[in-house]
MIDOSE-1310 file (N, C-alpha, C; in nm, 2 decimals, decimal comma, always signed):
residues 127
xxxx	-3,98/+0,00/-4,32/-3,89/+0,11/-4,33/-3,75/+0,06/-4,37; -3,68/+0,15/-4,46/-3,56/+0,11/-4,49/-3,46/+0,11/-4,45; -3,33/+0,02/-4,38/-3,26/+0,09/-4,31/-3,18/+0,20/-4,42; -3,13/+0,34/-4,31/-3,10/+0,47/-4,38/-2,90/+0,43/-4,33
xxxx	-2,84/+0,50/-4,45/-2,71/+0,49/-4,44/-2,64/+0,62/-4,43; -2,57/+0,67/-4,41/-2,52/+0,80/-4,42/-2,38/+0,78/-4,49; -2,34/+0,80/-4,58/-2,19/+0,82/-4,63/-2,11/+0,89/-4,64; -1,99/+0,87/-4,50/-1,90/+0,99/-4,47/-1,76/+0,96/-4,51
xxxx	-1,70/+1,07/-4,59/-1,57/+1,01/-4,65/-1,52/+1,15/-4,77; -1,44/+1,15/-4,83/-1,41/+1,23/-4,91/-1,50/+1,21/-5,04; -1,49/+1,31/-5,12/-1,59/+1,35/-5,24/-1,51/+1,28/-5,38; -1,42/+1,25/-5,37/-1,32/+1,19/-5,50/-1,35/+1,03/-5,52
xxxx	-1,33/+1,03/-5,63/-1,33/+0,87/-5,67/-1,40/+0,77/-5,72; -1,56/+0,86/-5,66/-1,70/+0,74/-5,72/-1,74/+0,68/-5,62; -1,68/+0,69/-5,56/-1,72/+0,57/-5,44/-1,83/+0,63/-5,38; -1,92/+0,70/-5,39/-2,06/+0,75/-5,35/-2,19/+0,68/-5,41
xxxx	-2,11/+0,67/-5,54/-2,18/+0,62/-5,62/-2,19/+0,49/-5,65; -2,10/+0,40/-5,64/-2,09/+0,25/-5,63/-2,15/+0,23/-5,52; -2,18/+0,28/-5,42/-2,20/+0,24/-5,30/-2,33/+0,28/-5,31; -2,41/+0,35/-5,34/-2,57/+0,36/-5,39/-2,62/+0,28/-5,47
xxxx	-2,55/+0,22/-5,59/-2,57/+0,16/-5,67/-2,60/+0,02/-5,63; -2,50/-0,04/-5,51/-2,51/-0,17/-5,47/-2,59/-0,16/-5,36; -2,67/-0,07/-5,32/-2,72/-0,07/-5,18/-2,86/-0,02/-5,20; -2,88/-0,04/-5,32/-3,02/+0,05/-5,37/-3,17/-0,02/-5,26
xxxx	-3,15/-0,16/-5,21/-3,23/-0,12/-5,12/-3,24/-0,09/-4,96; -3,16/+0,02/-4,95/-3,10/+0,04/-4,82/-3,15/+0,25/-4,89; -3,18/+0,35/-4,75/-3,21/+0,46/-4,78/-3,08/+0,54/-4,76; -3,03/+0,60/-4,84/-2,86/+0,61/-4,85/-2,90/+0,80/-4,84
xxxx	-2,83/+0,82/-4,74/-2,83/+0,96/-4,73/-2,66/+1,02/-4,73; -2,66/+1,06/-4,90/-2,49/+1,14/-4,95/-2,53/+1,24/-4,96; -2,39/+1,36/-4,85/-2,36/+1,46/-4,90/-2,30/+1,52/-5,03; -2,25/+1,40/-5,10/-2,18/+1,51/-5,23/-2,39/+1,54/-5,30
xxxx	-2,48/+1,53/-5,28/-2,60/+1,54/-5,36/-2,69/+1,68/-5,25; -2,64/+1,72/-5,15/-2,69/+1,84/-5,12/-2,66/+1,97/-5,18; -2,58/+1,99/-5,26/-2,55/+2,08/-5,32/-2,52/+2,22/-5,27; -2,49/+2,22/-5,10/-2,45/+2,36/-5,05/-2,30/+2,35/-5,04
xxxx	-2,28/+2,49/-5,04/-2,13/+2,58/-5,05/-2,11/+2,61/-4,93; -2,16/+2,68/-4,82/-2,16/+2,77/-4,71/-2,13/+2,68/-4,64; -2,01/+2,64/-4,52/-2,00/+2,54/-4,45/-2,09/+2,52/-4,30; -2,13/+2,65/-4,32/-2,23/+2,59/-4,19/-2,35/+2,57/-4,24
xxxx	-2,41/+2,59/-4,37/-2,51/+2,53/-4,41/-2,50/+2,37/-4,48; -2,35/+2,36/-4,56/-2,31/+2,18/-4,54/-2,34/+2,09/-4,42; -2,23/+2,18/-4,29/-2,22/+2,06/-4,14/-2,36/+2,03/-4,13; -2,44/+2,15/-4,10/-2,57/+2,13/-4,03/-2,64/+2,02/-4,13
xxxx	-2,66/+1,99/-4,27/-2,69/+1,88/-4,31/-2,66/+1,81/-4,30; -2,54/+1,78/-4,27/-2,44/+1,65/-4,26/-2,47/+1,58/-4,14; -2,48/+1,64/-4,03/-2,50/+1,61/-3,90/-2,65/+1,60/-3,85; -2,72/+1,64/-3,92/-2,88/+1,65/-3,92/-2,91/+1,47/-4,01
xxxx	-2,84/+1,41/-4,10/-2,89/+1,32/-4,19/-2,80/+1,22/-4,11; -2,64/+1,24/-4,00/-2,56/+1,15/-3,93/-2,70/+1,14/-3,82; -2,77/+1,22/-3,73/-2,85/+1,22/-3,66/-2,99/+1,11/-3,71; -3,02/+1,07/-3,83/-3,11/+1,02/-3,90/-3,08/+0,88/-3,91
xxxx	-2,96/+0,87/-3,98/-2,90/+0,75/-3,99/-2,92/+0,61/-3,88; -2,94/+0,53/-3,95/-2,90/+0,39/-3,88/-2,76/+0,34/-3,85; -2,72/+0,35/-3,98/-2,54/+0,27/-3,98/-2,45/+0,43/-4,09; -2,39/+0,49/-4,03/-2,28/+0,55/-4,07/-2,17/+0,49/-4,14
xxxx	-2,16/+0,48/-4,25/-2,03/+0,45/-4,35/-1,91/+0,54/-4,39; -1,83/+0,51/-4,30/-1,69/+0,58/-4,31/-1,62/+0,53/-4,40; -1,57/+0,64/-4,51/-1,48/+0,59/-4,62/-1,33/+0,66/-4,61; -1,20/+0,63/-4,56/-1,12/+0,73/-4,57/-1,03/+0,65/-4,65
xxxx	-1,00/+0,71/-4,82/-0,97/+0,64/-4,91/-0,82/+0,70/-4,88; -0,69/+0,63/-4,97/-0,60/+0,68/-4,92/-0,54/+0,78/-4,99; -0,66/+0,85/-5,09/-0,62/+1,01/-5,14/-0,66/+1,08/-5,11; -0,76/+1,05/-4,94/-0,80/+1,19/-4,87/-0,74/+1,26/-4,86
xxxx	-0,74/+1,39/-4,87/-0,64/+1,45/-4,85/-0,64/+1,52/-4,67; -0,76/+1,49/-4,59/-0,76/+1,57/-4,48/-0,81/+1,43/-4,38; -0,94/+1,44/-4,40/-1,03/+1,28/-4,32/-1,12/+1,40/-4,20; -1,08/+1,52/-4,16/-1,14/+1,58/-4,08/-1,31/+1,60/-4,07
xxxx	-1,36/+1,62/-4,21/-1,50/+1,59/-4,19/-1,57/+1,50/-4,13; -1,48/+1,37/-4,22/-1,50/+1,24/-4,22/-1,46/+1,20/-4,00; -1,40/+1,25/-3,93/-1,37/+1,22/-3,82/-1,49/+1,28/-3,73; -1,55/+1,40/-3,76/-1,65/+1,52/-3,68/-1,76/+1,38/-3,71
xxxx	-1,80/+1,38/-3,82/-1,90/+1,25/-3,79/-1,89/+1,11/-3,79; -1,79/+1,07/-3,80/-1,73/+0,97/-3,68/-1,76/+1,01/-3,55; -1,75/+1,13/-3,50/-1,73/+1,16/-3,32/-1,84/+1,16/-3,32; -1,96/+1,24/-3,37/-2,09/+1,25/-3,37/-2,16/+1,13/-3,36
xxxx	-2,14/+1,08/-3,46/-2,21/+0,93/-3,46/-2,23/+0,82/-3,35; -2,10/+0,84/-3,28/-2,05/+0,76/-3,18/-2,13/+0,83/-3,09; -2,13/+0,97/-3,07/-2,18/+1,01/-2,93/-2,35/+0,96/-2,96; -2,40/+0,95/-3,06/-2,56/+0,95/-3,10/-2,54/+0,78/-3,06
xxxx	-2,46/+0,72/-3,05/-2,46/+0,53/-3,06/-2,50/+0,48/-3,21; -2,46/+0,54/-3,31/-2,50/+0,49/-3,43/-2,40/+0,35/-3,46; -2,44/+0,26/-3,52/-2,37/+0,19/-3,57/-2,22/+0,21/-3,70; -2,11/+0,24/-3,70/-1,99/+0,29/-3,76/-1,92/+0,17/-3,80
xxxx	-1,97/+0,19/-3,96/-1,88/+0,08/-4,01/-1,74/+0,16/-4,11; -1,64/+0,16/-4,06/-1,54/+0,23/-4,10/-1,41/+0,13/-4,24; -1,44/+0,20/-4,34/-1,26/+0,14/-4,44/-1,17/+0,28/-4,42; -1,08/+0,18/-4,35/-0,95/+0,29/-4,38/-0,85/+0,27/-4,47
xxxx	-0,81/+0,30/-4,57/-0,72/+0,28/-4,65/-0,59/+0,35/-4,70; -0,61/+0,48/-4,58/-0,46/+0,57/-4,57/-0,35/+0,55/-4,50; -0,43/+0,45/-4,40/-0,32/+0,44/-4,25/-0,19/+0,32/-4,32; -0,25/+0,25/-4,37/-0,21/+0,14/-4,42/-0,08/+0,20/-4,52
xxxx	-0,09/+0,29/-4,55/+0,06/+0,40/-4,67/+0,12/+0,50/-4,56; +0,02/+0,56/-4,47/+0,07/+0,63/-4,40/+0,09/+0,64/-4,20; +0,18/+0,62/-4,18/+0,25/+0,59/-4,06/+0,15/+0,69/-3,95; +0,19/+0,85/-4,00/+0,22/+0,92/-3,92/+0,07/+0,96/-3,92
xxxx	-0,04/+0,96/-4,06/-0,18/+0,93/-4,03/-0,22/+0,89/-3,94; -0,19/+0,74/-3,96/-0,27/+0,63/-3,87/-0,23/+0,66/-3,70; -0,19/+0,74/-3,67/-0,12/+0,73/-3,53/-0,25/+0,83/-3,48; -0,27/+0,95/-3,58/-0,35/+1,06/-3,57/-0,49/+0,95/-3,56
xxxx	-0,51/+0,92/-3,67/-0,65/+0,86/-3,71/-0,70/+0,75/-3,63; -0,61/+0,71/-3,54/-0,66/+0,61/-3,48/-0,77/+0,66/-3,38; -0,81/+0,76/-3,32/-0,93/+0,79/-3,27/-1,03/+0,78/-3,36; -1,04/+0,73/-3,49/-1,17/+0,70/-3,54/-1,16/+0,55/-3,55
xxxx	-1,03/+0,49/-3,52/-1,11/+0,37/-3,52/-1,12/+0,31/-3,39; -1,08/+0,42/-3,29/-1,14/+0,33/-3,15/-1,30/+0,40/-3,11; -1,33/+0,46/-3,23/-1,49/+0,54/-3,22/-1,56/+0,50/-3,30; -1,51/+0,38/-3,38/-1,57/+0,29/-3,51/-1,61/+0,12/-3,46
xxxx	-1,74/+0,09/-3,45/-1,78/-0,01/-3,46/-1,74/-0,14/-3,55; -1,73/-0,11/-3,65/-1,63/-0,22/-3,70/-1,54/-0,17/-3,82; -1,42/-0,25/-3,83/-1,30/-0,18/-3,91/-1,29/-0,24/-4,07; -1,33/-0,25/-4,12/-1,28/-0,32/-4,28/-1,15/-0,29/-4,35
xxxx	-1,12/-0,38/-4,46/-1,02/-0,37/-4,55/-1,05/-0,26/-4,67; -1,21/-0,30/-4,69/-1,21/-0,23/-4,85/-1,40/-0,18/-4,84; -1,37/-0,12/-4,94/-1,53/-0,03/-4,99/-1,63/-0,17/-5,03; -1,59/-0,28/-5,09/-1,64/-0,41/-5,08/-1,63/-0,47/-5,01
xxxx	-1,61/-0,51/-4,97/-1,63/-0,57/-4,79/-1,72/-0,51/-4,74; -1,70/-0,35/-4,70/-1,82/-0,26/-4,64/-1,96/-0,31/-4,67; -1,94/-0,33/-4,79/-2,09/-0,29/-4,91/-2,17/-0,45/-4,86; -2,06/-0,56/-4,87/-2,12/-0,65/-4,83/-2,18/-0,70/-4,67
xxxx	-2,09/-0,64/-4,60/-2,10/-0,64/-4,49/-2,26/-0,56/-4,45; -2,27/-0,44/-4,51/-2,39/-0,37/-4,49/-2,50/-0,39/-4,58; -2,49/-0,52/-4,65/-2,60/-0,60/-4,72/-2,65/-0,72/-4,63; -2,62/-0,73/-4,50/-2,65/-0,84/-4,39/-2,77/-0,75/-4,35
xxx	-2,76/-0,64/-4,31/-2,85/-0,54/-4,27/-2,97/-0,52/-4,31; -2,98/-0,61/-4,45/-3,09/-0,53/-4,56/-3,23/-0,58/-4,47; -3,34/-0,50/-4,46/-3,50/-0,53/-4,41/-3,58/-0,58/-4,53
């Protein structure tokens, strides 16, 4: 069995996609590919496939513009004991963020620099 990844983070950038790309033997479960509008028919997937997951990948790039999604399954993940491997890249430009956002990184298993690092880091993992 594969390990399954969940990718939580904003929808901008690509970075969904690079991260599939390099992880192709890992079972990568992204929301930007569910294709619902209704937000309680999004969460409930989102949190149904965070519930599935092995290792949760947190991306909070630093033109999120919110991170709120990206935090509900941070909290979730954490309460399930999933493994949270978190890049933060906003706190680092933003002061008054990082003060907020620091409850996802004391609910994050380990902290990275970059979306590379992550990728590699979560290639130790591979079965």
């Amino acid at each position: 069995m594969k390990t399954r990844i969940y990718l939580a983070g904003g929808f901008n950038g690509g970075w969904h996609e690079k991260v599939t790309n390099e992880l192709g033997n890992f079972e990568i479960f992204n929301p930007q590919k569910h294709n619902l509008d209704e937000v309680e028919k999004y969460t409930s997937w989102d949190l149904f496939h965070v519930k599935k997951c092995d290792i949760l990948l947190g991306y909070m790039s630093e033109d999120n513009p919110s991170g709120y999604g990206l935090a509900l399954e941070i909290g979730y993940a954490n309460a399930l004991n999933k493994l949270i491997i978190l890049v933060d890249e906003r706190s680092k430009k933003d002061e008054k963020f990082k003060r907020y956002f620091s409850i996802c990184h004391a609910s994050s298993n380990v902290i990275l620099n970059s979306l590379e690092e992550a990728i590699n880091y979560i290639k130790t993992f591979e079965i």
